[in-house]
C-alpha positions in Angstrom: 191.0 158.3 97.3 189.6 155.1 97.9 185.4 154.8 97.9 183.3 153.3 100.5 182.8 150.1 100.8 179.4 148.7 100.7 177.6 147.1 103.7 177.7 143.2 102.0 181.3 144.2 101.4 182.1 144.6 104.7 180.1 141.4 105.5 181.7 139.9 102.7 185.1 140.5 104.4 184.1 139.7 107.8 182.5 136.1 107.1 179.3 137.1 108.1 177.5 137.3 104.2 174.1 135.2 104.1 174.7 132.7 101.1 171.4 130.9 99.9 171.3 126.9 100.7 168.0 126.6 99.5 166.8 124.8 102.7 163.6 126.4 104.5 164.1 128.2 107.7 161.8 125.6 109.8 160.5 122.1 108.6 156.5 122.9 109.9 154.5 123.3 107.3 153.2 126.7 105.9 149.2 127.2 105.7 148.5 130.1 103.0 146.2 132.5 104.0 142.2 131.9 102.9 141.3 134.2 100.4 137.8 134.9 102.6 136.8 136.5 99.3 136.1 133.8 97.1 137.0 130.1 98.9 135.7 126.5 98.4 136.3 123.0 100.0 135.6 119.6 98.7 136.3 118.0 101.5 133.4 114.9 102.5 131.7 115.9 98.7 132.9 113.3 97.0 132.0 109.5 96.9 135.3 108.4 96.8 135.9 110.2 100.6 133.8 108.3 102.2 134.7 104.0 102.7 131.4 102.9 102.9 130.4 104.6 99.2 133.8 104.1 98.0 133.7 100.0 98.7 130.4 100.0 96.8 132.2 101.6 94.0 134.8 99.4 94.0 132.1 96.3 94.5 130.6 97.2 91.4 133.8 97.7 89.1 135.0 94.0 90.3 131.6 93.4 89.4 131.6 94.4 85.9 135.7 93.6 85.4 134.6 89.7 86.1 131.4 89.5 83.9 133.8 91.3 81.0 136.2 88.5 81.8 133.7 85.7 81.6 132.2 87.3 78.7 135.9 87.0 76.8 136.4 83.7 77.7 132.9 82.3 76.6 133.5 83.6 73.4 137.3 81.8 73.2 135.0 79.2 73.6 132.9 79.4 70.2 130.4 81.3 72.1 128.3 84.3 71.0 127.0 87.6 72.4 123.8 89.4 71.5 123.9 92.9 71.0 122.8 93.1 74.8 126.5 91.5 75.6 123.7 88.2 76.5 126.5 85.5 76.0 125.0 82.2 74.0 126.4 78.6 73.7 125.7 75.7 71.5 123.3 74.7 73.9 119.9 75.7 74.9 120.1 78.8 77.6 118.6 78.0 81.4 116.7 79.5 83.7 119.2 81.1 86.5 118.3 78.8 89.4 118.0 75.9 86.9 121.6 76.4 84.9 123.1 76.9 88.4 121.9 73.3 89.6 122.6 72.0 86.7 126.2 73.2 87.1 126.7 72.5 90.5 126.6 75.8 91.7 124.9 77.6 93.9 121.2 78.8 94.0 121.0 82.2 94.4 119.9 83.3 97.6 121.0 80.5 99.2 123.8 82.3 101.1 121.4 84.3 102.7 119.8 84.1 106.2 116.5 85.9 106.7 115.2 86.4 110.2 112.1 87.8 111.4 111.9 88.1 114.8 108.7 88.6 116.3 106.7 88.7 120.0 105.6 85.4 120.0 106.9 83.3 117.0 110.5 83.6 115.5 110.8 83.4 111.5 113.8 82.0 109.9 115.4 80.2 106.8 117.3 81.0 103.7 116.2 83.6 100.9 116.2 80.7 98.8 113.2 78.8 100.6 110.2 79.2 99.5 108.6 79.2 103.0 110.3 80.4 106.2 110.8 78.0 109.3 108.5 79.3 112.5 110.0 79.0 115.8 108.1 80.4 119.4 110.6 83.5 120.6 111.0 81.4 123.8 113.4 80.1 126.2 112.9 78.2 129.1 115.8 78.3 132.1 116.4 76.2 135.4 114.9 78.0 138.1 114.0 78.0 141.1 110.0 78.3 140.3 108.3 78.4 137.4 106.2 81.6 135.8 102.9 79.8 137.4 104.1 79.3 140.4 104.9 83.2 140.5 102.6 84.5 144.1 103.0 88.2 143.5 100.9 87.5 139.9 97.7 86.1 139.6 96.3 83.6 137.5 96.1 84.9 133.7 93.4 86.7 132.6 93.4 88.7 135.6 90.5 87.9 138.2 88.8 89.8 141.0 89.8 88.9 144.6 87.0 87.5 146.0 86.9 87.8 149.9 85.6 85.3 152.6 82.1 86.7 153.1 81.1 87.6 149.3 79.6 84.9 147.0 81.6 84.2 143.9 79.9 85.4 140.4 81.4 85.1 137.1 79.7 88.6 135.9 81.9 89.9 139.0 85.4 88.3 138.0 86.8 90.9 135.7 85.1 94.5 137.5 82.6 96.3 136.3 84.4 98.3 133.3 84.8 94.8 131.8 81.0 94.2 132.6 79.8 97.2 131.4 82.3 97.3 128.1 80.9 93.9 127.3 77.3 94.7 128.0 77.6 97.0 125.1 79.2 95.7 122.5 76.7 92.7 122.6 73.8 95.4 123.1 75.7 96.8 119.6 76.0 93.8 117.8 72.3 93.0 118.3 71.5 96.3 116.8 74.0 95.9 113.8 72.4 92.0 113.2 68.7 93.0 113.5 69.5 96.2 111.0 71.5 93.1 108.8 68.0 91.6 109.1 69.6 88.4 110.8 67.6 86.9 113.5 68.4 87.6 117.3 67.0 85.0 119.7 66.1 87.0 122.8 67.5 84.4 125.4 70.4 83.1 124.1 72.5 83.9 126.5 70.6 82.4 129.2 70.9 79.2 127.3 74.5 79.0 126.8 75.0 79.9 130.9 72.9 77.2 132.0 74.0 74.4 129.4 78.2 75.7 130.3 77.2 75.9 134.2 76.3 72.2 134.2 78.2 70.1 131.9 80.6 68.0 133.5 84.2 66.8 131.7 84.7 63.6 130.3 87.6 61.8 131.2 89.6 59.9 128.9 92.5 57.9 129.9 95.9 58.8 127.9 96.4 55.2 125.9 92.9 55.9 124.4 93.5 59.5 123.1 95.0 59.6 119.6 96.5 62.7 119.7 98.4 63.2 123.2 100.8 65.5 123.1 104.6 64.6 123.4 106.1 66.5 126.3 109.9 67.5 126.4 111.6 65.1 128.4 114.0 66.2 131.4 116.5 63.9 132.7 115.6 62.8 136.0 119.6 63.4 137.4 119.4 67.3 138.1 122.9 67.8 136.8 122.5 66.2 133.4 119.4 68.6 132.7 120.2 71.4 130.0 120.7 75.1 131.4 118.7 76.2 128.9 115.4 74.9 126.1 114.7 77.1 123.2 112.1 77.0 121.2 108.8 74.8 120.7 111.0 72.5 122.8 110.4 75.0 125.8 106.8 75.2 125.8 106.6 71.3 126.2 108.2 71.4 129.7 105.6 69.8 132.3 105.0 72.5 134.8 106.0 69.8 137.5 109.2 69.0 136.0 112.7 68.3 138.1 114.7 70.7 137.5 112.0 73.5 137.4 112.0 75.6 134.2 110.5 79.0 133.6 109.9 80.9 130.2 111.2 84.1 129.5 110.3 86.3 126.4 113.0 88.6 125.5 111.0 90.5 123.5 107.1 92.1 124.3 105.0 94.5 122.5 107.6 94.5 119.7 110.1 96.2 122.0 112.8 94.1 124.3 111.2 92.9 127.9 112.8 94.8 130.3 110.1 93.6 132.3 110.9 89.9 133.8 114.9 90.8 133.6 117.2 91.8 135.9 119.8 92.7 133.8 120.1 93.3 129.8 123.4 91.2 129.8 120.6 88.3 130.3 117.9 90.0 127.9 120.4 90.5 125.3 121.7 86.9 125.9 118.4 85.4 125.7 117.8 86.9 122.6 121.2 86.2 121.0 120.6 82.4 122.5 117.1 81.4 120.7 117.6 83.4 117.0 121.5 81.4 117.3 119.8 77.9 118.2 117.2 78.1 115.2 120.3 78.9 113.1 121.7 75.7 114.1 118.6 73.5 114.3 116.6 74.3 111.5 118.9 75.7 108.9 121.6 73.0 109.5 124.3 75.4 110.1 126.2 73.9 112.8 129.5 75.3 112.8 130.1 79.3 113.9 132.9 79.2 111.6 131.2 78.7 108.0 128.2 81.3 109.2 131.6 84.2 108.1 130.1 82.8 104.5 126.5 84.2 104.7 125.0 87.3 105.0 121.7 88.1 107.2 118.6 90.3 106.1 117.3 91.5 109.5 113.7 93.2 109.8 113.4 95.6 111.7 109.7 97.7 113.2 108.6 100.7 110.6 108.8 102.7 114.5 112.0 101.2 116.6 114.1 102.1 119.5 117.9 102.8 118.1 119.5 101.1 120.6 117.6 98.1 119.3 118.9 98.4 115.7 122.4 99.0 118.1 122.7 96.1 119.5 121.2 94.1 117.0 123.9 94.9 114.3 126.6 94.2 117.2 125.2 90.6 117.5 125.2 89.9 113.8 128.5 90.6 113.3 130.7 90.3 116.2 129.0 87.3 117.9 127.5 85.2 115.3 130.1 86.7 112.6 128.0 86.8 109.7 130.0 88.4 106.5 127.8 91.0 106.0 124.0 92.6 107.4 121.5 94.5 106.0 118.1 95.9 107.6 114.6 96.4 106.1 111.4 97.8 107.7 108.3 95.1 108.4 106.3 97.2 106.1 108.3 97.7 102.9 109.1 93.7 103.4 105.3 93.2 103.0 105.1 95.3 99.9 108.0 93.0 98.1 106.5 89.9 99.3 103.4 91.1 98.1 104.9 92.9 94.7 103.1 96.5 95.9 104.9 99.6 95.0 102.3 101.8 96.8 100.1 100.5 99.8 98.8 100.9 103.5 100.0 98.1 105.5 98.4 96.7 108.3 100.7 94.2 110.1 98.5 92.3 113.0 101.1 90.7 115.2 100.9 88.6 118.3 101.2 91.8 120.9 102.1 95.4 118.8 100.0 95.9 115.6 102.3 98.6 113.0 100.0 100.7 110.1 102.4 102.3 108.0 102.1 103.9 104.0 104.8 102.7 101.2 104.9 104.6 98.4 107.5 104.1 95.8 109.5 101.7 97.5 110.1 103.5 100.5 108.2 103.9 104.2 106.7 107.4 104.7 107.6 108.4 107.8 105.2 110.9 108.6 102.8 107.5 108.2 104.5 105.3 111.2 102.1 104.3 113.7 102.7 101.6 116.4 99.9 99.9 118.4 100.4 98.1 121.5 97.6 95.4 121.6 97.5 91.9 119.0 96.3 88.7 118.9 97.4 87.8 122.0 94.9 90.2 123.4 92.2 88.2 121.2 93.2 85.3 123.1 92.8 87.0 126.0 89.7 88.7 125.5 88.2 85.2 123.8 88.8 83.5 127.7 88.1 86.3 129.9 84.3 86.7 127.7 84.4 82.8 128.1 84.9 82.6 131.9 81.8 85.9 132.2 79.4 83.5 130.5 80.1 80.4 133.1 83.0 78.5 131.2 83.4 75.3 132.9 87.0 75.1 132.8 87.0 78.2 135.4 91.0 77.2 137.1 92.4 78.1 133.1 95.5 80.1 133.5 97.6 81.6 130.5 100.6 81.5 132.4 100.6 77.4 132.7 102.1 76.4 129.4 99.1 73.9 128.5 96.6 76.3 129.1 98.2 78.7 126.6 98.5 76.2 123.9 95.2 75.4 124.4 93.6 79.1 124.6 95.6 79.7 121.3 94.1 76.6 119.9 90.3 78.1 121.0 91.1 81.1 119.8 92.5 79.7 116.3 89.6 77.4 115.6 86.7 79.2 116.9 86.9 83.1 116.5 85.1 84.3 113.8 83.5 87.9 112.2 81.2 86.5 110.5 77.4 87.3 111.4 76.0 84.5 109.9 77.7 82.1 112.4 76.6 84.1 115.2 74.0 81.7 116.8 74.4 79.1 119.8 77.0 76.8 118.7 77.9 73.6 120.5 81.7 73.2 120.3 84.1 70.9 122.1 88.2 70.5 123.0 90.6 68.3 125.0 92.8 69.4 128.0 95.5 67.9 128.0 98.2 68.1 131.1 101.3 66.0 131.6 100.8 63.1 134.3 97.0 64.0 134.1 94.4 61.7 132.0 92.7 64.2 128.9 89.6 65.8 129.7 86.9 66.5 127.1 84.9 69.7 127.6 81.7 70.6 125.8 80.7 74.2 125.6 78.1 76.3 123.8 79.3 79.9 122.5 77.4 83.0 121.5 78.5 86.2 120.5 82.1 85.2 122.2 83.5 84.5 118.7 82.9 87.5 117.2 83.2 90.0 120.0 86.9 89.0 121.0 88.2 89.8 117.8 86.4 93.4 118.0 88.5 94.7 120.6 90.4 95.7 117.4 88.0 98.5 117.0 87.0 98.8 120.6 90.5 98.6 122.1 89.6 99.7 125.6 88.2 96.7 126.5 91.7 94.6 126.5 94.0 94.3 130.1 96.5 96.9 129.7 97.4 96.9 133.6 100.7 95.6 132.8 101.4 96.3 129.3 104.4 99.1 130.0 105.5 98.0 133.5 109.4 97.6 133.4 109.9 100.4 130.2 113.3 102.0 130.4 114.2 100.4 133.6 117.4 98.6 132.2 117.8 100.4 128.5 117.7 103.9 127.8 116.6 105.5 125.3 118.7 107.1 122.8 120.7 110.3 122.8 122.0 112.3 120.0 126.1 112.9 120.0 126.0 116.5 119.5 123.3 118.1 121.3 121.8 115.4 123.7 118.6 115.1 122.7 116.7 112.3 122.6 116.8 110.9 119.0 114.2 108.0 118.7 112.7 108.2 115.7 108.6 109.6 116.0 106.0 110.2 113.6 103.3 112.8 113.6 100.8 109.7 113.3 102.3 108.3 116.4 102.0 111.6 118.2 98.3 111.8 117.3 98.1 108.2 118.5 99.0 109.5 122.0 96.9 112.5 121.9 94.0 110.3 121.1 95.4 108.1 124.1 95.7 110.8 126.9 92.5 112.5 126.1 94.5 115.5 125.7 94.9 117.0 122.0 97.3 120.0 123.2 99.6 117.4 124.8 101.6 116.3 121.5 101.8 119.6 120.4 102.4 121.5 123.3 105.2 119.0 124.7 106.9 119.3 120.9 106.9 123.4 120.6 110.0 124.3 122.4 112.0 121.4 120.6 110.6 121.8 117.1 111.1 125.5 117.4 114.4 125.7 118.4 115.4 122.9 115.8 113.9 125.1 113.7 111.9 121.7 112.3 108.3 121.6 110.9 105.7 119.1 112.3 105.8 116.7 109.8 109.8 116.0 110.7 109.6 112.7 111.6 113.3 112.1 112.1 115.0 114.7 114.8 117.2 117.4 113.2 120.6 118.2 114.0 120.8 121.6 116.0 124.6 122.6 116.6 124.8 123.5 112.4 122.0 125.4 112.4 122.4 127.4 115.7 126.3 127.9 114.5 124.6 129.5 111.1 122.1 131.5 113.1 124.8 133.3 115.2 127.0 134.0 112.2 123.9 135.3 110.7 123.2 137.8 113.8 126.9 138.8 114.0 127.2 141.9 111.9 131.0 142.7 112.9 133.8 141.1 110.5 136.4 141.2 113.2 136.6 139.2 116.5 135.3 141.1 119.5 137.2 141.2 122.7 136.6 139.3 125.6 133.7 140.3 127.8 135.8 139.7 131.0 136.9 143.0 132.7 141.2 143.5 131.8 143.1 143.0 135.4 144.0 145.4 137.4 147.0 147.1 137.6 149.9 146.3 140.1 149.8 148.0 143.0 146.0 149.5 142.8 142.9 148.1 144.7 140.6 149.3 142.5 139.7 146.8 139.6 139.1 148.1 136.1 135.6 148.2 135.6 135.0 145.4 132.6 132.8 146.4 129.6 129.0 145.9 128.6 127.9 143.0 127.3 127.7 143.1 123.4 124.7 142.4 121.1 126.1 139.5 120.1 127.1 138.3 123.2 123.5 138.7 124.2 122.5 136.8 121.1 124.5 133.7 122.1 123.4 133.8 125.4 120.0 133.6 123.9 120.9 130.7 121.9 122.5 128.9 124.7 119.4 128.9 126.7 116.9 128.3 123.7 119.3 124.6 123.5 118.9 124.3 127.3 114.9 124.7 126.7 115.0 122.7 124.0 116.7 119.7 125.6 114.6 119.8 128.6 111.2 119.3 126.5 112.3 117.2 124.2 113.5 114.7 127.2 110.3 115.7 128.8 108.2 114.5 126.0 110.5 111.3 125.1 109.8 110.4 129.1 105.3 111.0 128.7 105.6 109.0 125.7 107.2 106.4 126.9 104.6 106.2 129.8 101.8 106.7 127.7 100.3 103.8 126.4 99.2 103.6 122.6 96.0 102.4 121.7 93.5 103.2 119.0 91.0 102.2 117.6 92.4 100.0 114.2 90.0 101.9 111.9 91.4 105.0 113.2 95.0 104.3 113.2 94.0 103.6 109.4 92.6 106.4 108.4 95.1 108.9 110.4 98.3 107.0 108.8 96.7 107.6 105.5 96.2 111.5 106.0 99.5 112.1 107.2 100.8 110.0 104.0 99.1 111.9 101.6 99.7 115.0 103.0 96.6 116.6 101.5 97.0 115.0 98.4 93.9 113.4 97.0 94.7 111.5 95.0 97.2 109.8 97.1 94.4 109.4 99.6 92.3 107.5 97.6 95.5 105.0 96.4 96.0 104.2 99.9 92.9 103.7 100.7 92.4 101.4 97.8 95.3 99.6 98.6 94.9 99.0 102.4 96.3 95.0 102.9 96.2 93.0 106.2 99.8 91.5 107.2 100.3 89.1 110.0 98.6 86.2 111.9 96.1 88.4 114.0 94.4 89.5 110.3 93.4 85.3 109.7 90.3 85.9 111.4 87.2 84.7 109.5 86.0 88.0 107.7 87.9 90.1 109.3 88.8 92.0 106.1 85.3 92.7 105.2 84.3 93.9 108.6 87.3 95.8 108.6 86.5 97.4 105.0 82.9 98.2 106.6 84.1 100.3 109.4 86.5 102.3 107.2 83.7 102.7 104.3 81.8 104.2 107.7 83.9 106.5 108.7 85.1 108.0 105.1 81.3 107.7 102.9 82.8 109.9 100.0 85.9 107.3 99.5 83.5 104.3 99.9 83.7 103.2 96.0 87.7 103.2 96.7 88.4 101.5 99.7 89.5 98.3 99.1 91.0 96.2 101.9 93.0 93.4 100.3 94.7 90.2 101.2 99.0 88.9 100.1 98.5 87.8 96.5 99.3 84.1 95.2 97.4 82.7 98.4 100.4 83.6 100.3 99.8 83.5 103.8 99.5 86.2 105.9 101.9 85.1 108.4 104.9 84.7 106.1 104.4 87.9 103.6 106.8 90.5 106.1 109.6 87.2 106.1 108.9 86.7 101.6 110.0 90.2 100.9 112.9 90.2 103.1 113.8 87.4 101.7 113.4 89.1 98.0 114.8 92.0 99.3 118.5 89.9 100.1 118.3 88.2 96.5 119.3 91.3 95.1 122.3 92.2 93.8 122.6 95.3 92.2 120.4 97.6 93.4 121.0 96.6 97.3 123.2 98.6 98.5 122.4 98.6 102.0 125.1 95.4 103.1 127.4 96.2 105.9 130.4 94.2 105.8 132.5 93.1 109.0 136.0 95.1 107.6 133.7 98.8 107.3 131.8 98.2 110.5 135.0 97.6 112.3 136.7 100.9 111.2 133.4 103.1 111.2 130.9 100.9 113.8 127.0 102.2 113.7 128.2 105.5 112.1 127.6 102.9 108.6 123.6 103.1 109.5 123.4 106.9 108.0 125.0 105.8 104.6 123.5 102.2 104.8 120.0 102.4 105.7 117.1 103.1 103.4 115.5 105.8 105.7 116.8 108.4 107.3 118.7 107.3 110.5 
C-alpha cells in the first residue's frame, strides 16, 4: 500500500515548492517597532550634529594640529620647549605684536574691521588701531529741495506761529509747558545754590535779556577770518555732480548749491529712520552706502574683492529690533562679503574697553541713551533699558533756552547745515554742571555761511549752561512731537516661526520704563498677563518662550487614554437612509485642546497688542531712575549685587563729557538711595580713555580674540543655515 504523500511533496512534484533566494520580499525599508517601554534618541544631542558647533571643533583641532607642527619643526631647528610646550630660540623672545613686525607678518587684529554705528557719528577702523576713525552717519542726495527748504516743517527748535495781530515775545515762542518747565527748574536751581551757600544775584536775568536784546553782529569779511570753513565743492555742470556725499563731506554742502542736496539719516533714536523714507530698499541702501564708503576712505580698503580677507565685529544695542540684526548680517556678508561676522552688545563692549567684569553702564548717545548691568561677562537681560532722548536734545534744549532769554541770532535753524555745526559747537564749548560757573558770563562765536561774510555775535549766558544738560533728569522738558512719527510704517516688527508672536526682545526694566511713561502702572502688566500665562513664562523672561513644545507637553499631560480616540465627526450614513447617524460627544480631551487652541489665539492677540502700545509709547525717564530701576531688576533682590552695581555705575558716550556731569549725576542717585550713599560710585573709562571711543575699544578687544570667541559666522555656514546661526552664535539668548 503506498502512504500519503505529503503536501510539499505534492508541491515538490508540481513545480510549485518555495525555494529560499535570500532576497527580501520588497526593497522599502523595515522600521522596528518602538519599544514605548523604555526608548531613547540622540538625535540634535551631540556637538558633532550640528555644522555650526561641529566647524568650531574642527577650527580648533587645525588649530592645535598646526601649533604641534610648528612646535616639531622649531625644535628640528635647535630649538627648545619649556615644560609649558613655550618653544625658545637662540635668540631673545618678542613681544607678539613686536616679533610679528619684526618678521614681516601680520599684527594681530589687523584683519579685523570694527564698526560702530551710531545716530549721529559713525565709528570705524581696525582692531589693531589704537583709536577708531569718526565719521557723521550722513548722506547727502540730489534732490529736488533741500531738508531747509522743507514748508510742511518749521524752522528747528520748533516755534510758535505767531499771527498778524499778536506782538511777537520770545517767552511766547515755545508755549507755555516750555515756559512753565523752565520757570522751575531755574526757581530749583536757585534753591539748590543758595542751600550750596553760592550766591544768587536777584536780577540776573534781566541783565543778560537786555545786554542779548541789543548787541548788534560784527561783520567780518571772509579774507580776514583765520578759520573759514572749507565748504564741499559741487561742480557747476549738473551732470558731473555726484548722486550721492557721504560723510563729513555731506554736511559741507552750501545750502544754495546747484544741484540741490539734502541729508538723510538712516538711522534715529538708535533704530532705522523709517521716517524721511519712502521705501527701506533706499533706507537699507543708505545705510549700506555710508558704513561701505568709510570702509574705502578711511581704512584704505579699496577693492570689494580683498574685503573676503577680513572679518567685521559689529555692535549691536543691549535692546534691538531683530530684523535689524537681520539685515545687518545679510549686508556683511552677501554685499560687502566680509569672511566672517560676529556681533557684540554696546554695553558688554564698554566693559572690555574699560576692563570691568561687573558694572552698570550708562551709554549717553547723540539721540537714544541705553542703561544696562554686566555681570560676569555677559548683559543681564532683565537689566535692558532704552531711552529715547541724548545729546542732541541738549543741543536742542541749550538753543530753544537761548532764543527764551532774547538770543540775538533769533532766524537759527538746526535743519540748515551751518546752524547745526554751530549749535553743536555752543553746546560743546559752553554747557556745563558746574555751580560754580553759574554767574553772567560774556561769551562769543562766529557764523559762518557759505557766500556770506562771518558774523561775530557776543552774548551773556546764565543758568542756560547748566539747565540744558538737566533735561537728563527732567526729561519732560525736551521736543518729543516728532520723536516716533514714521515707526513701523515700512519695517515690521518681528514674528516668531512657530507660533506668530511677536519676538522682539523686552526687558522688565523697559516695561517699567513705559509704565512710568503712560502714567499707567497696570498697563505693562496687564497687557503682558494673557501672553506670559499661556507661555507659561515668569516676569523676569526677558526673551519670548517658545509655546508649541510646551502646549504639545501640556495636552499629553491632560490625555489620560493610551490609545488614539476616534474621530469626533459623526460616521456617514448609510445608503439609502435619510436619517444621519447622530455623531458622538465631544471628549475631555477634545475639550482640553479646544481650550488650548483658544488660550494660543488669546495669547497672540495680546502679545501683538502690547508689541503695537509699545511701540507707540514713547520712553522717557528720568536718567537717575532708569539707573536705579536697571540696577534692581539686575540684582534681583540681591544685596550685595545691589551695592556692586551701584559702586560701579560708569558714564559711556559723548552726551556724559559734560563738565561735572558725573558728580551731579552721583548726587541725584546718593538722593534717591541715602542707605547706599557710601557705595555709589559713578566712574569714568580708565587710562583717560575717552568716553566717546570706549563702546568701539572693546569691540575691538572683543575681535582680537582667538580662542575663546566663538561667536564668528563664516560665509560657507551662513549660506547652508542663514540667521538660524544667531541661536548657536550669539552671546545672549536670541
Amino acid at each position: 500500500m503506498v502512504g500519503k504523500k505529503s503536501g510539499k511533496a505534492l508541491l515538490r512534484e508540481e513545480g510549485l515548492e518555495r525555494t529560499d533566494n535570500n532576497l527580501d520580499l520588497t526593497t522599502w525599508p523595515q522600521v522596528n517597532m518602538i519599544n514605548q517601554k523604555n526608548y531613547y534618541t540622540d538625535y540634535l544631542k551631540r556637538d558633532d550634529q550640528i555644522l555650526a558647533l561641529r566647524l568650531q571643533n574642527e577650527d580648533a583641532r587645525n588649530r592645535m594640529t598646526k601649533e604641534a607642527r610648528d612646535r616639531d619643526r622649531a625644535l628640528a631647528l635647535n630649538g627648545r620647549t619649556d615644560p609649558d610646550g613655550e618653544i625658545y630660540g637662540n635668540d631673545e623672545v618678542l613681544p607678539d605684536e613686536t616679533a610679528a613686525s619684526a618678521s614681516g607678518q601680520e599684527v594681530w587684529g589687523s584683519k579685523v574691521v570694527v564698526v560702530h554705528p551710531g545716530s549721529q557719528n559713525l565709528r570705524i577702523g581696525l582692531a589693531s588701531d589704537a583709536l577708531p576713525r569718526t565719521v557723521p552717519m550722513v548722506i547727502a542726495r540730489k534732490w529736488s529741495s533741500t531738508e531747509s527748504e522743507d514748508e510742511t516743517e518749521g524752522p528747528l527748535p520748533k516755534r510758535v506761529k505767531f499771527s498778524d495781530d499778536e506782538h511777537y515775545k520770545a517767552e511766547k515762542l515755545f508755549g507755555d509747558e516750555f515756559a512753565k518747565e523752565y520757570g522751575e527748574m531755574s526757581q530749583e536751581l536757585k534753591v539748590h545754590m543758595r542751600n550750596n551757600k553760592r550766591r544768587v544775584l536777584p536780577n540776573s536775568k534781566e541783565v543778560i535779556v537786555n545786554f542779548n536784546e541789543k548787541t548788534e553782529p560784527e561783520n567780518i569779511s571772509e579774507h580776514n577770518d583765520p578759520q573759514r570753513i572749507d565748504w564741499t565743492e559741487i561742480p557747476k555742470d549738473p551732470t558731473q555732480a555726484p548722486d550721492f556725499i557721504t560723510g563729513q563731506a555731506a554736511l559741507r554742502i552750501p545750502d544754495n548749491s546747484r544741484p540741490k542736496y539734502r541729508l538723510f539719516w538712516p538711522i534715529r533714536n538708535g533704530v532705522f529712520n523709517e521716517k524721511d523714507y519712502a521705501s527701506k530698499n533706499l533706507l537699507y541702501q543708505d545705510f549700506a552706502t555710508i558704513i561701505e564708503d568709510a570702509i574705502k576712505a578711511q581704512l584704505s580698503l579699496k577693492r570689494k574683492a580683498e574685503w573676503a580677507q577680513y572679518g567685521c565685529v559689529f555692535v549691536i544695542p543691549d535692546l534691538y529690533d531683530r530684523a535689524y540684526i537681520l539685515q545687518t548680517l545679510e549686508m556683511l556678508i552677501k554685499d560687502f562679503g566680509f569672511g566672517r561676522v560676529c556681533f557684540i552688545q554696546e554695553s558688554l563692549a564698554a566693559t572690555f574697553g574699560a576692563g570691568y567684569s561687573m558694572a552698570c553702564i550708562v551709554d549717553m548717545g547723540a539721540q537714544k541713551t541705553s542703561v544696562c548691568c554686566v555681570e560676569d561677562g555677559m548683559c543681564v537681560e532683565e537689566s535692558r533699558i532704552n531711552l529715547k532722548y541724548g545729546g542732541r536734545d541738549v543741543t536742542d534744549n541749550f538753543i530753544r533756552m537761548m532764543l527764551f532769554d532774547h538770543f540775538h541770532y533769533q532766524d537759527i535753524d538746526l535743519r540748515r547745515r551751518y546752524d547745526y555745526l554751530l549749535a553743536e559747537e555752543l553746546k560743546q564749548k559752553f554747557c556745563t554742571m558746574n555751580e560754580a560757573e553759574i554767574s553772567q558770563q560774556l561769551y562769543d562765536f562766529h557764523l559762518r555761511a557759505p557766500s556770506q561774510d562771518t558774523r561775530k555775535y557776543l552774548f551773556k549766558t546764565y543758568d542756560e549752561p547748566l539747565l540744558a544738560p538737566m533735561g537728563y533728569f527732567r526729561p519732560t522738558i525736551f521736543d518729543h512731537s516728532q520723536r516716533m512719527q514714521g515707526r513701523r510704517r515700512l519695517i515690521d516688527r518681528s514674528y516668531d516661526l512657530y507660533d506668530g508672536l511677536p519676538n522682539d526682545p523686552m526687558s522688565p526694566a523697559q516695561l517699567a520704563v513705559i509704565q512710568y511713561a503712560t502714567g499707567n502702572p497696570a498697563f505693562a502688566s496687564a497687557a503682558a498677563a494673557p501672553a506670559l500665562e499661556a507661555l507659561t513664562t515668569t516676569a523676569n523672561t526677558s526673551t519670548p518662550g517658545r509655546q508649541p513644545q510646551l502646549n504639545l507637553l501640556n495636552r499629553l499631560n491632560n490625555e489620560s487614554e493610551a490609545t488614539p480616540r476616534s474621530s469626533e465627526a459623526g460616521s456617514p450614513a448609510p445608503d439609502g437612509t435619510g436619517t444621519p447617524q447622530l455623531g458622538r460627544a465631544a471628549s475631555p480631551g477634545a475639550v482640553a485642546v479646544q481650550e488650548t487652541a483658544n488660550a494660543q489665539a488669546n495669547a497672540a492677540a495680546g502679545a501683538l497688542q502690547q508689541s503695537i502700545q509699545q511701540d507707540k509709547t514713547l520712553p522717557i525717564m528720568p536718567l537717575d531712575v532708569a539707573i536705579i530701576t536697571s540696577i534692581t531688576h539686575a540684582a534681583r533682590g540681591d544685596e550685595r549685587k545691589f551695592r556692586d552695581f551701584l559702586g560701579g555705575v560708569m558714564v559711556a558716550g559723548g552726551g556724559g563729557k559734560i563738565v561735572a556731569f558725573k558728580q551731579v549725576l552721583e548726587e541725584r542717585l546718593q538722593i534717591m538711595q541715602p542707605a547706599y550713599a557710601r557705595d555709589i560710585l559713578v566712574g569714568s573709562p580708565p587710562r583717560d580713555l575717552d568716553p566717546q571711543v570706549l563702546v568701539w575699544k572693546g569691540a575691538s578687544v572683543f575681535g582680537k580674540l582667538s580662542v575663546t570667541n566663538d561667536s564668528w559666522i563664516g560665509q560657507m555656514e551662513y549660506d547652508r543655515l542663514g540667521s538660524r546661526l544667531l541661536a548657536y552664535k550669539c552671546m545672549w539668548s536670541w
